[in-house]
CHARMM internal coordinates of N, CA and C (Angstrom, degrees):
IC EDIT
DIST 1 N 1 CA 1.4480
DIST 1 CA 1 C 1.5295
ANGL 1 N 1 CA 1 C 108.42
DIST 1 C 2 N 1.3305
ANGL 1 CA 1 C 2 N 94.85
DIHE 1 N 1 CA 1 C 2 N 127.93
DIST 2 N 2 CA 1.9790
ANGL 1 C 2 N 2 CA 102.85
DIHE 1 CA 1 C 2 N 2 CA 163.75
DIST 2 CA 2 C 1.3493
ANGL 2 N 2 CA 2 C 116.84
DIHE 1 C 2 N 2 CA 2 C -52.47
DIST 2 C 3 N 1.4397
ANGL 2 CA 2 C 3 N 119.93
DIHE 2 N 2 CA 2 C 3 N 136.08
DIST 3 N 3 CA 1.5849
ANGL 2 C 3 N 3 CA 116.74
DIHE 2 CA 2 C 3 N 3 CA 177.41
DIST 3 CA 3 C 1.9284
ANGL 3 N 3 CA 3 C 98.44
DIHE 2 C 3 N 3 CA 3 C -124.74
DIST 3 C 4 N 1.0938
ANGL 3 CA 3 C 4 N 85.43
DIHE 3 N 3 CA 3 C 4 N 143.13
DIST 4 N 4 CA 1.6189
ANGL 3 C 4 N 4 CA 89.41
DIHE 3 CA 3 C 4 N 4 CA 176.62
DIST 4 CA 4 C 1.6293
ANGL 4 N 4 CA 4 C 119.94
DIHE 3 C 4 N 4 CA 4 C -148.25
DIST 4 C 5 N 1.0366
ANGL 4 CA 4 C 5 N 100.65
DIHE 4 N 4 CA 4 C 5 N 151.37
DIST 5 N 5 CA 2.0973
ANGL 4 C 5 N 5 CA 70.17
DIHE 4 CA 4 C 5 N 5 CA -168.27
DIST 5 CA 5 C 1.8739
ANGL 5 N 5 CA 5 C 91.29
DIHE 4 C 5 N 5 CA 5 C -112.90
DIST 5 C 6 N 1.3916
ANGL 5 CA 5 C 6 N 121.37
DIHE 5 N 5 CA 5 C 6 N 153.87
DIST 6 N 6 CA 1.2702
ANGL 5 C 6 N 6 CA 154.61
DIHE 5 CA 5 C 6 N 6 CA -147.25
DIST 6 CA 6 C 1.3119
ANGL 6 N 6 CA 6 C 91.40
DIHE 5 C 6 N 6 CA 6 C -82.98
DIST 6 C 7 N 1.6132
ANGL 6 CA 6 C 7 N 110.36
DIHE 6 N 6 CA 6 C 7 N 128.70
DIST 7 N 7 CA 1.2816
ANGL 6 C 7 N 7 CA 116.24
DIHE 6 CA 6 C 7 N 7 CA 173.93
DIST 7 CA 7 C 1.6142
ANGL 7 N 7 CA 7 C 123.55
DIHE 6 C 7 N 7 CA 7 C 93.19
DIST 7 C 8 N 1.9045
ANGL 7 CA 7 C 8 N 108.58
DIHE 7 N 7 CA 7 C 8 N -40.79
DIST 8 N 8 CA 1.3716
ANGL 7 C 8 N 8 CA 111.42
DIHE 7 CA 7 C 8 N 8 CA 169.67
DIST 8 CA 8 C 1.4409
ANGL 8 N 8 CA 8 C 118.79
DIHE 7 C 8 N 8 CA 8 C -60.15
DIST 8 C 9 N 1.3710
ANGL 8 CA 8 C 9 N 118.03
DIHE 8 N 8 CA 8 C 9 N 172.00
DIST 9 N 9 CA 1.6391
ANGL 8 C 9 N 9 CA 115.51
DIHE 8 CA 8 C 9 N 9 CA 160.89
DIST 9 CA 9 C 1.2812
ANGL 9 N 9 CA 9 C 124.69
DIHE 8 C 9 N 9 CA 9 C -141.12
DIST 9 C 10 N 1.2502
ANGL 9 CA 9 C 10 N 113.68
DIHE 9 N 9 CA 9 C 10 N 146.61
DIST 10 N 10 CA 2.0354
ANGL 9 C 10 N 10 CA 118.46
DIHE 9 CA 9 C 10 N 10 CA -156.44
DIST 10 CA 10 C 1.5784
ANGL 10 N 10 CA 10 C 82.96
DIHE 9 C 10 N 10 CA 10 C -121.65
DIST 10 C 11 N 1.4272
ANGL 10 CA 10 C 11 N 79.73
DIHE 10 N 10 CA 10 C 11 N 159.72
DIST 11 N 11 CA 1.6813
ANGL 10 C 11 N 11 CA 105.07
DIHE 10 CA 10 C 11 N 11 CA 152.44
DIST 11 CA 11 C 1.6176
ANGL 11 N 11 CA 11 C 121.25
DIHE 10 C 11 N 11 CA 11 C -94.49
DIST 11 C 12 N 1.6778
ANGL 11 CA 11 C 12 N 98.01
DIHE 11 N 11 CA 11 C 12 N 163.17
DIST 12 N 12 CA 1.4102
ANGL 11 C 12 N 12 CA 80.27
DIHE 11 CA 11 C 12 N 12 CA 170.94
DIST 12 CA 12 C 1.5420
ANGL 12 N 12 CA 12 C 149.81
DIHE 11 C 12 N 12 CA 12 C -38.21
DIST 12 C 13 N 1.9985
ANGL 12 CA 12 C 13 N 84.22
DIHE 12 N 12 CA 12 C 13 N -34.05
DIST 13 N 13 CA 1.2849
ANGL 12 C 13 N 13 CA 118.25
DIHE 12 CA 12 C 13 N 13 CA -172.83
DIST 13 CA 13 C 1.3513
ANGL 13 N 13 CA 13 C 109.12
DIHE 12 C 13 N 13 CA 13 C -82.74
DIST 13 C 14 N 0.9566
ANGL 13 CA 13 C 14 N 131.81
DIHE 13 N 13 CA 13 C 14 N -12.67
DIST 14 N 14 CA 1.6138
ANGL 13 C 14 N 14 CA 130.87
DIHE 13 CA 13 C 14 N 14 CA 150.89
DIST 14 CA 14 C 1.5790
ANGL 14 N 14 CA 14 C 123.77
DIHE 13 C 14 N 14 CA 14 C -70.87
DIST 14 C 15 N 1.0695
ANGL 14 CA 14 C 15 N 105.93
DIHE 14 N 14 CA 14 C 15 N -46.79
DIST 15 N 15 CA 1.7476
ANGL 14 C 15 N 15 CA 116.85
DIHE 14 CA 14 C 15 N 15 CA 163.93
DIST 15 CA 15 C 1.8002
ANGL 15 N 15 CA 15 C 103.65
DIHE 14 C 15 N 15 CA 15 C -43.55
DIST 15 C 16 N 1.4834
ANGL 15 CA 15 C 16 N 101.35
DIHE 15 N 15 CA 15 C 16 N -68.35
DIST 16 N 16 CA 1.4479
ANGL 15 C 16 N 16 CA 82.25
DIHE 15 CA 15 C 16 N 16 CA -160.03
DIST 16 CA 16 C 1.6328
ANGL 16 N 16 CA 16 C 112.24
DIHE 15 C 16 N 16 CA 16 C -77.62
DIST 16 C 17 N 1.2682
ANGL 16 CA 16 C 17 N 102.63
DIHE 16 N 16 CA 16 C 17 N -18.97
DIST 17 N 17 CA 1.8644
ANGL 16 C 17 N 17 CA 102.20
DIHE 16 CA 16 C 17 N 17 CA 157.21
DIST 17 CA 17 C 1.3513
ANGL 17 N 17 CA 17 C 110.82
DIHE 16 C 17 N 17 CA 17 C -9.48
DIST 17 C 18 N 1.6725
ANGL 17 CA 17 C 18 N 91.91
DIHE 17 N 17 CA 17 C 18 N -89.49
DIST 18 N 18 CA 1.1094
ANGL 17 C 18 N 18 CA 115.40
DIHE 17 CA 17 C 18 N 18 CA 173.11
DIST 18 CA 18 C 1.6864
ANGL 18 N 18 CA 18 C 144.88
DIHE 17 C 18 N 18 CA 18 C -32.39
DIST 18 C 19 N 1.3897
ANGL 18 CA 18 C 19 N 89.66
DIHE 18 N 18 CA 18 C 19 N -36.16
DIST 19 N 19 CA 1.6869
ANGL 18 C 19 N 19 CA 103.93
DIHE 18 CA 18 C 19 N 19 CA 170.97
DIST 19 CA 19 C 1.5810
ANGL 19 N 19 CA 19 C 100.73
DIHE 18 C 19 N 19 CA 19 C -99.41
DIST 19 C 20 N 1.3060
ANGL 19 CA 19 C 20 N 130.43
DIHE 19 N 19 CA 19 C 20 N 30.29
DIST 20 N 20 CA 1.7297
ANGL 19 C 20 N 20 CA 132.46
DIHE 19 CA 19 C 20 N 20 CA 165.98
DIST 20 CA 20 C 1.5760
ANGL 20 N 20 CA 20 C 99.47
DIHE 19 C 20 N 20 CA 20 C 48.05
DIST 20 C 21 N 1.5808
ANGL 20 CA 20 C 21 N 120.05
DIHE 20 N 20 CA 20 C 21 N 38.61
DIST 21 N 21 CA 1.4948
ANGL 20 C 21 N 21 CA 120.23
DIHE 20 CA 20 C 21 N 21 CA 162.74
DIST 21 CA 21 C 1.4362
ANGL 21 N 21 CA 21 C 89.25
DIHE 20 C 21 N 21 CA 21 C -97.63
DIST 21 C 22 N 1.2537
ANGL 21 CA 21 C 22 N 114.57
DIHE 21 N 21 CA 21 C 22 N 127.99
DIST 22 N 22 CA 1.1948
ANGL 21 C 22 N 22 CA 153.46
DIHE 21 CA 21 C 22 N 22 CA 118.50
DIST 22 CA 22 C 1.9600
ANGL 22 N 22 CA 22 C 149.52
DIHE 21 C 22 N 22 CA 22 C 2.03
DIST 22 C 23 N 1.9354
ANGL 22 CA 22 C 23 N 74.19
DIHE 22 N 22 CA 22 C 23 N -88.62
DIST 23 N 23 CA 1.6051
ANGL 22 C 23 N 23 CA 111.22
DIHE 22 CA 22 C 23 N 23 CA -156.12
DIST 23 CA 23 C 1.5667
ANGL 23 N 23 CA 23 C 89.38
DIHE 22 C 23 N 23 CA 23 C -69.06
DIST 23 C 24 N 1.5230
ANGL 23 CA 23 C 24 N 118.97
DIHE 23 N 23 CA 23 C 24 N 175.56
DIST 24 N 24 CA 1.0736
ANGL 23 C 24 N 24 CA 133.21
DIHE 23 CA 23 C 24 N 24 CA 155.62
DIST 24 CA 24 C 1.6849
ANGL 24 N 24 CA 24 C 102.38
DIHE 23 C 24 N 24 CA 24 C -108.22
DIST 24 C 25 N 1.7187
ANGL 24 CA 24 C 25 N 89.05
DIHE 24 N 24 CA 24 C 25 N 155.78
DIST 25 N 25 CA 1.7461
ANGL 24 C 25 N 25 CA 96.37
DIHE 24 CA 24 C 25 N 25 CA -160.30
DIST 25 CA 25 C 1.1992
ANGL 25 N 25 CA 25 C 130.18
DIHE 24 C 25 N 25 CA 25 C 54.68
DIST 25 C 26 N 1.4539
ANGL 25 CA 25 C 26 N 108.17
DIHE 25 N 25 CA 25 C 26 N -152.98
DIST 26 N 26 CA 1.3217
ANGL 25 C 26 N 26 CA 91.29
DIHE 25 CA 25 C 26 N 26 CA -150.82
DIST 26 CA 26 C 1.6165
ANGL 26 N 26 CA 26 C 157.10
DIHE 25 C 26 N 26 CA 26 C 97.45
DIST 26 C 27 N 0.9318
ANGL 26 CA 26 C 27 N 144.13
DIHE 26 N 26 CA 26 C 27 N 157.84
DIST 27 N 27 CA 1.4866
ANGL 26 C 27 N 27 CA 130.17
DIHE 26 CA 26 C 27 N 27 CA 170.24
DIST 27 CA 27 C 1.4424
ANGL 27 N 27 CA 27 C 114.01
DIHE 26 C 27 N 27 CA 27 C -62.15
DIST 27 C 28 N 0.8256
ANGL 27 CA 27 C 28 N 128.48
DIHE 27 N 27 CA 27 C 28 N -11.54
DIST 28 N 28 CA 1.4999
ANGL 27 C 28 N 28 CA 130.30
DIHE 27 CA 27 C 28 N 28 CA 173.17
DIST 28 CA 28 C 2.0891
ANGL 28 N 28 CA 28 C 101.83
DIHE 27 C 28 N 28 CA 28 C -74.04
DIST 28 C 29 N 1.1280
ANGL 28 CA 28 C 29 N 114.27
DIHE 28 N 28 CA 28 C 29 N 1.48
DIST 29 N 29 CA 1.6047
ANGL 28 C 29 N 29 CA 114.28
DIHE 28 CA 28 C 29 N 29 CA -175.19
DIST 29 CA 29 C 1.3306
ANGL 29 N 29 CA 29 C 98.92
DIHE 28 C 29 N 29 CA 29 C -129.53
DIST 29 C 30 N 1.9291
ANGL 29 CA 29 C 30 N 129.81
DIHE 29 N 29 CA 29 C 30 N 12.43
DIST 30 N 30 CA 1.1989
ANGL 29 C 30 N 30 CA 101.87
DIHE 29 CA 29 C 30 N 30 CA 151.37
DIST 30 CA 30 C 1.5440
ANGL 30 N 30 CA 30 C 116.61
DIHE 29 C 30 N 30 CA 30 C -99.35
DIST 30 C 31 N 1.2292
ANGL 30 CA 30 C 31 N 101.98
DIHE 30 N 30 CA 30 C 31 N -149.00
DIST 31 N 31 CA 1.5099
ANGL 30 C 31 N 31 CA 97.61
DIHE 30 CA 30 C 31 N 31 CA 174.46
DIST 31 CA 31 C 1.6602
ANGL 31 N 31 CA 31 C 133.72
DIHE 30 C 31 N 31 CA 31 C -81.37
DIST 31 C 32 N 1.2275
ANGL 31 CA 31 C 32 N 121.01
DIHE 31 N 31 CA 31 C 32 N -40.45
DIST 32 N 32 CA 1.2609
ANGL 31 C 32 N 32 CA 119.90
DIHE 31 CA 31 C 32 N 32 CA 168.92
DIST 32 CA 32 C 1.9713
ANGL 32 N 32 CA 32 C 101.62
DIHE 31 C 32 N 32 CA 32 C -110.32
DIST 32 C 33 N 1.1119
ANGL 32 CA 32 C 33 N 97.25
DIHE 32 N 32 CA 32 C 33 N 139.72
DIST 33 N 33 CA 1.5867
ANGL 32 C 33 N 33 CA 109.01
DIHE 32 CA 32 C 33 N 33 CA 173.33
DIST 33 CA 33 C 1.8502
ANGL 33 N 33 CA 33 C 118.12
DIHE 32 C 33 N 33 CA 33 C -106.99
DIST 33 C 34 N 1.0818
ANGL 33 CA 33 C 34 N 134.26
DIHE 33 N 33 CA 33 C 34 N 162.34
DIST 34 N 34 CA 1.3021
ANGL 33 C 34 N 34 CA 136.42
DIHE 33 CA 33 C 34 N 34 CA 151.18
DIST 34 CA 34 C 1.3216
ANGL 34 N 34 CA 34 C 126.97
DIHE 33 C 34 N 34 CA 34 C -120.16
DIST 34 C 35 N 1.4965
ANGL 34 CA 34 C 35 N 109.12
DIHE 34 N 34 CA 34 C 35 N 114.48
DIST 35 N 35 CA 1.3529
ANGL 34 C 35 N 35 CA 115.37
DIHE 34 CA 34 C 35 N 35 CA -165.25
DIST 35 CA 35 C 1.2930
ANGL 35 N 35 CA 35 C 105.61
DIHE 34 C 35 N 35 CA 35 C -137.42
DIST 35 C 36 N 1.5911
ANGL 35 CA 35 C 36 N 111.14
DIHE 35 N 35 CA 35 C 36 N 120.45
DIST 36 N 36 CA 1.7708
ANGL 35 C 36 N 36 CA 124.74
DIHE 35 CA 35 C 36 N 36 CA 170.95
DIST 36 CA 36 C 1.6028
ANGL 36 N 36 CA 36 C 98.63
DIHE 35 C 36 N 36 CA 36 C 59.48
DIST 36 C 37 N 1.1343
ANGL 36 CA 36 C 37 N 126.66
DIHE 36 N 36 CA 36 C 37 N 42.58
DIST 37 N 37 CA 1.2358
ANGL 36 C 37 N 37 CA 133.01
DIHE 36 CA 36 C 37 N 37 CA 166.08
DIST 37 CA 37 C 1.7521
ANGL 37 N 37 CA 37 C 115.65
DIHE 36 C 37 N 37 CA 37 C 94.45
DIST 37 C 38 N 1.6793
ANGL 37 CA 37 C 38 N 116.72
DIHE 37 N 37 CA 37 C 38 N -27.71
DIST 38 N 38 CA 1.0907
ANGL 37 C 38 N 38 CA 138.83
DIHE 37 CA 37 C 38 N 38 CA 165.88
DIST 38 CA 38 C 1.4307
ANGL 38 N 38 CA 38 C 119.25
DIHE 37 C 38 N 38 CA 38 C -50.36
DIST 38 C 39 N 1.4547
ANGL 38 CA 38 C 39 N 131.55
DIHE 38 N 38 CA 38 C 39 N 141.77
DIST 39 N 39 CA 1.5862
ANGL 38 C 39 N 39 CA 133.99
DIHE 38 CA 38 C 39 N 39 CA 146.89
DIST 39 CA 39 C 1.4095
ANGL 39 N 39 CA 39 C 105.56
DIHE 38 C 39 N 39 CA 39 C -78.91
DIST 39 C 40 N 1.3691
ANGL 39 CA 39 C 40 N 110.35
DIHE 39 N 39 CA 39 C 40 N 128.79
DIST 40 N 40 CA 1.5389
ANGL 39 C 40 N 40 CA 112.72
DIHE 39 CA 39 C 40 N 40 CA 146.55
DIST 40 CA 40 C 1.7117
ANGL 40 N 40 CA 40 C 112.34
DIHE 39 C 40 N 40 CA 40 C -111.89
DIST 40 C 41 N 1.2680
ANGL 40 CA 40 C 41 N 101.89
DIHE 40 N 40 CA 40 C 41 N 135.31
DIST 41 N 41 CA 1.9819
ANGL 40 C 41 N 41 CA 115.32
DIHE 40 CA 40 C 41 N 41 CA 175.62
DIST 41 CA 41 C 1.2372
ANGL 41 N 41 CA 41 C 87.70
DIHE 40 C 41 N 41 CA 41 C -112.25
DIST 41 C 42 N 1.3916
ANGL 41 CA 41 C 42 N 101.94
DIHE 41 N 41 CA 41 C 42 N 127.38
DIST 42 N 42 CA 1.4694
ANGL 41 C 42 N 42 CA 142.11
DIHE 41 CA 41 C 42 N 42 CA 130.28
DIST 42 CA 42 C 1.4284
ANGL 42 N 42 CA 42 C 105.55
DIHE 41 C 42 N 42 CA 42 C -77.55
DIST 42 C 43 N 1.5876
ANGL 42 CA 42 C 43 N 110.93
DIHE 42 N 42 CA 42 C 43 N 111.22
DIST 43 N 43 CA 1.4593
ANGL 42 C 43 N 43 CA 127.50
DIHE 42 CA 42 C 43 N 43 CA 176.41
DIST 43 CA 43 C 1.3347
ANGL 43 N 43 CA 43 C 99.73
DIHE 42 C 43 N 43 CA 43 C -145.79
DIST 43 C 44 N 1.2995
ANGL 43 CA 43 C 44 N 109.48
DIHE 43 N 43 CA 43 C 44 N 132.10
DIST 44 N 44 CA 2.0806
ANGL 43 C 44 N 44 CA 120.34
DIHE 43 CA 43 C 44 N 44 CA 165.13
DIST 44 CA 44 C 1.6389
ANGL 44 N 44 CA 44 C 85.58
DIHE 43 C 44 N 44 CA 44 C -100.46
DIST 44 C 45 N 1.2562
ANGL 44 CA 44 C 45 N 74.64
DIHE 44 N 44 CA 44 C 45 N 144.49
DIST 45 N 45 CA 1.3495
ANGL 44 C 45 N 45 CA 100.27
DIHE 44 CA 44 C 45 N 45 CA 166.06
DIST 45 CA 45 C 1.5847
ANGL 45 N 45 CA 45 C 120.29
DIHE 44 C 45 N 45 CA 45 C -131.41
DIST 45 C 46 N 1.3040
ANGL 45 CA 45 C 46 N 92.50
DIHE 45 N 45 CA 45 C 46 N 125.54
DIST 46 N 46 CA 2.2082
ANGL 45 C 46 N 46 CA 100.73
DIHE 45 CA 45 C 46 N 46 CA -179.08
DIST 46 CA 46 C 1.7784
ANGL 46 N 46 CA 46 C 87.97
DIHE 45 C 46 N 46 CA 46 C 89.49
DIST 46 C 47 N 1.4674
ANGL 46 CA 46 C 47 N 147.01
DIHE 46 N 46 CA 46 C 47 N 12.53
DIST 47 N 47 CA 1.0391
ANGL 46 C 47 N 47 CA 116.68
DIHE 46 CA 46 C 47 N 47 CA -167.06
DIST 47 CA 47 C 1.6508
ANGL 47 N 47 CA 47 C 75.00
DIHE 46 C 47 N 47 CA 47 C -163.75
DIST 47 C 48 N 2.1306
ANGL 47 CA 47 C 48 N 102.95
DIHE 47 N 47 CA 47 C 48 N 166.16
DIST 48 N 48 CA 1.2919
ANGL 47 C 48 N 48 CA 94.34
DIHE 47 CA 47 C 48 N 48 CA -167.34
DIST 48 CA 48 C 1.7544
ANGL 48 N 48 CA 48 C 78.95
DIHE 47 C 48 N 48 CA 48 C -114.98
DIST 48 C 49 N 1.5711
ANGL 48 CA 48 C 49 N 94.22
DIHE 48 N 48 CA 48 C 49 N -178.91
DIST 49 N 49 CA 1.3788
ANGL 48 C 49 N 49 CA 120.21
DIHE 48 CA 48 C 49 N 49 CA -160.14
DIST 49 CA 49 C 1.5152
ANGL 49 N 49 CA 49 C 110.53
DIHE 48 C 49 N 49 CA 49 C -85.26
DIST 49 C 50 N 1.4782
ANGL 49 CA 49 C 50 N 140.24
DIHE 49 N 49 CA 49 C 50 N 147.93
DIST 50 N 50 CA 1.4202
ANGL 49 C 50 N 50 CA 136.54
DIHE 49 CA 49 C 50 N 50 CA 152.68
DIST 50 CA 50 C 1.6754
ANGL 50 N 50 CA 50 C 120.40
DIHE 49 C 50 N 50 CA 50 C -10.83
DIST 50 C 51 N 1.8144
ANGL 50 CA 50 C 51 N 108.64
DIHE 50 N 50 CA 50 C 51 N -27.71
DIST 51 N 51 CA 1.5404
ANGL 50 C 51 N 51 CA 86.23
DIHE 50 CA 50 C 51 N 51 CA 164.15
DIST 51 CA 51 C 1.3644
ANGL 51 N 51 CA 51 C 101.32
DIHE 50 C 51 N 51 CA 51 C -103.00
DIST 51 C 52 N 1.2378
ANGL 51 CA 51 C 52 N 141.24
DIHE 51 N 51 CA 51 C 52 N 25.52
DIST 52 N 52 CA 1.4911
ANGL 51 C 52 N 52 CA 119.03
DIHE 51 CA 51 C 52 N 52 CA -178.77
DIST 52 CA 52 C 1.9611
ANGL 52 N 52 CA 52 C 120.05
DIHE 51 C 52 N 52 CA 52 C 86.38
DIST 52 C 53 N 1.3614
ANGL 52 CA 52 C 53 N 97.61
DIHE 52 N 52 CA 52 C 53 N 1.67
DIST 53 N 53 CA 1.2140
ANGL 52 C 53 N 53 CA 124.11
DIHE 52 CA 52 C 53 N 53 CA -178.42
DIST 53 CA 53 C 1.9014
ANGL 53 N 53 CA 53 C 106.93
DIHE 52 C 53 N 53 CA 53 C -75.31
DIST 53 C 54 N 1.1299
ANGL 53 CA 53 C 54 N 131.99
DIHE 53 N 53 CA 53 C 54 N 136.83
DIST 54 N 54 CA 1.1552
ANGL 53 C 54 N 54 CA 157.87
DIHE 53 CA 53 C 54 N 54 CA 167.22
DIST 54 CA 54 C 1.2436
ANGL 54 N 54 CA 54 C 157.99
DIHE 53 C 54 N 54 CA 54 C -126.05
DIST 54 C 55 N 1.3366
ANGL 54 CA 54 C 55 N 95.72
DIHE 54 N 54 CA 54 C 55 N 63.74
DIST 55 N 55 CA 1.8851
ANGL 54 C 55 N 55 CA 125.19
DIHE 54 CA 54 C 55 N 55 CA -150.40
DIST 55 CA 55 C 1.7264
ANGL 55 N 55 CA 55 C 87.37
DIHE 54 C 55 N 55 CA 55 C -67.15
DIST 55 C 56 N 1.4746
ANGL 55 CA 55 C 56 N 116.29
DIHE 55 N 55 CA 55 C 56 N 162.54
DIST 56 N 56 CA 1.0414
ANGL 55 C 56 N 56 CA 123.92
DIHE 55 CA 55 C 56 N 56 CA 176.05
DIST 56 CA 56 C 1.9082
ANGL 56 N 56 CA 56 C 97.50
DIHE 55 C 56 N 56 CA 56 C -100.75
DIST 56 C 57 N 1.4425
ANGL 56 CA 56 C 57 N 118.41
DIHE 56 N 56 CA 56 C 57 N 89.11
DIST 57 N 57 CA 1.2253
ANGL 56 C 57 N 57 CA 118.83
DIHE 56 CA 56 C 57 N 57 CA -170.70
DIST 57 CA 57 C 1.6472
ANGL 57 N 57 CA 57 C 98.75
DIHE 56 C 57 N 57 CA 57 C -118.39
DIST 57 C 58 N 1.1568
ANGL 57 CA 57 C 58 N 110.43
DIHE 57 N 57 CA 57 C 58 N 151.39
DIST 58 N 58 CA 1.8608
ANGL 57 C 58 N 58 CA 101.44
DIHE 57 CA 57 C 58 N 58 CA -162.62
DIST 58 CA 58 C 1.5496
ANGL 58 N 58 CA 58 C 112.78
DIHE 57 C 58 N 58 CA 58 C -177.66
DIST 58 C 59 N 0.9654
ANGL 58 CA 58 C 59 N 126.63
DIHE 58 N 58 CA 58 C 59 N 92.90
DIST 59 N 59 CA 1.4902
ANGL 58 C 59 N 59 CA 140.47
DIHE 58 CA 58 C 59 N 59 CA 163.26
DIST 59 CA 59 C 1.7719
ANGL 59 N 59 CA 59 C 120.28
DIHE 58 C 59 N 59 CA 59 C -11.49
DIST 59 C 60 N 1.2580
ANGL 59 CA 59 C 60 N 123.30
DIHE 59 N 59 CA 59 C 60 N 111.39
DIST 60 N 60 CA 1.6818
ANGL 59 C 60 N 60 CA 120.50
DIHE 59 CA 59 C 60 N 60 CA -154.75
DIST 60 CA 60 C 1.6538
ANGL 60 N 60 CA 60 C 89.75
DIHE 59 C 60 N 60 CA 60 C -125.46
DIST 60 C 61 N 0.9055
ANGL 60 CA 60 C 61 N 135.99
DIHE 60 N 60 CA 60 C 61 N 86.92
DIST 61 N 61 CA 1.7465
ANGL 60 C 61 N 61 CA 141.89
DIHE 60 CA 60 C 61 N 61 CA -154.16
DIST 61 CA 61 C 1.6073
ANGL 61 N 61 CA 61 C 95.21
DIHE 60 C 61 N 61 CA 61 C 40.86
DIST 61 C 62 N 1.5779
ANGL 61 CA 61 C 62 N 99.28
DIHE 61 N 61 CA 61 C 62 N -105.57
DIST 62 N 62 CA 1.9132
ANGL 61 C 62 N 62 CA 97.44
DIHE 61 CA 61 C 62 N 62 CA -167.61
DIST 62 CA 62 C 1.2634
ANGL 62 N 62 CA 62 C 99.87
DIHE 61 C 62 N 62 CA 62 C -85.70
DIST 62 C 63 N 1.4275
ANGL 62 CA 62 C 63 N 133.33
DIHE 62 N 62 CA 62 C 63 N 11.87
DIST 63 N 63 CA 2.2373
ANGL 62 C 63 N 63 CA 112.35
DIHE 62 CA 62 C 63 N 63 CA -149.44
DIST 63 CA 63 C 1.6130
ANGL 63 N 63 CA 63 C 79.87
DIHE 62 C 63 N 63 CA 63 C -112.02
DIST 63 C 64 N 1.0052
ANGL 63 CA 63 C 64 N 116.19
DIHE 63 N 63 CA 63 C 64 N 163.10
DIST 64 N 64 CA 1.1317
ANGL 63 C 64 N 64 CA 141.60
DIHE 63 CA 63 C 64 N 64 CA 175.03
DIST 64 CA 64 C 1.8018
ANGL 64 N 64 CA 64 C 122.47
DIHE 63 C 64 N 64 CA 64 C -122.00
DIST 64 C 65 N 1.4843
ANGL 64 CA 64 C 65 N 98.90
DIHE 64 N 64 CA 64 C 65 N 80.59
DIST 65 N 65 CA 1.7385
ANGL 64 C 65 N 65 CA 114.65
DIHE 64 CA 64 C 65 N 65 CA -167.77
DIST 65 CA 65 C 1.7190
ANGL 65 N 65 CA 65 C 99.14
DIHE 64 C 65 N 65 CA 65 C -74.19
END
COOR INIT
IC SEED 1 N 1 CA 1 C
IC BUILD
């Protein structure tokens, strides 16, 4: 299991650190991943994505809409 502590912020490249990925590319460079049974989202928020993409993604106290 991923551990992360509340409030900090990683990069991608800390995430997959963490999950002993490696490789370059890959599913680890789209947006949601599956790892050890877990989802991880990759979501920007207030800013758009590597394609220019601009989801309305936005912090609601702790939830992440």
């Amino acid at each position: 299991m991923l551990r992360f502590e509340p409030g900090e912020e990683y990069s991608r490249a800390d995430v997959m650190k963490q999950a002993g990925h490696t490789a370059e590319g890959g599913h680890w460079y789209t947006g949601i991943v599956k790892h050890d049974g877990e989802f991880v989202v990759f979501a920007n928020v207030g800013t758009e994505g590597r394609t220019g993409h601009d989801y309305d993604n936005r912090w609601e106290v702790d939830t992440l809409r």
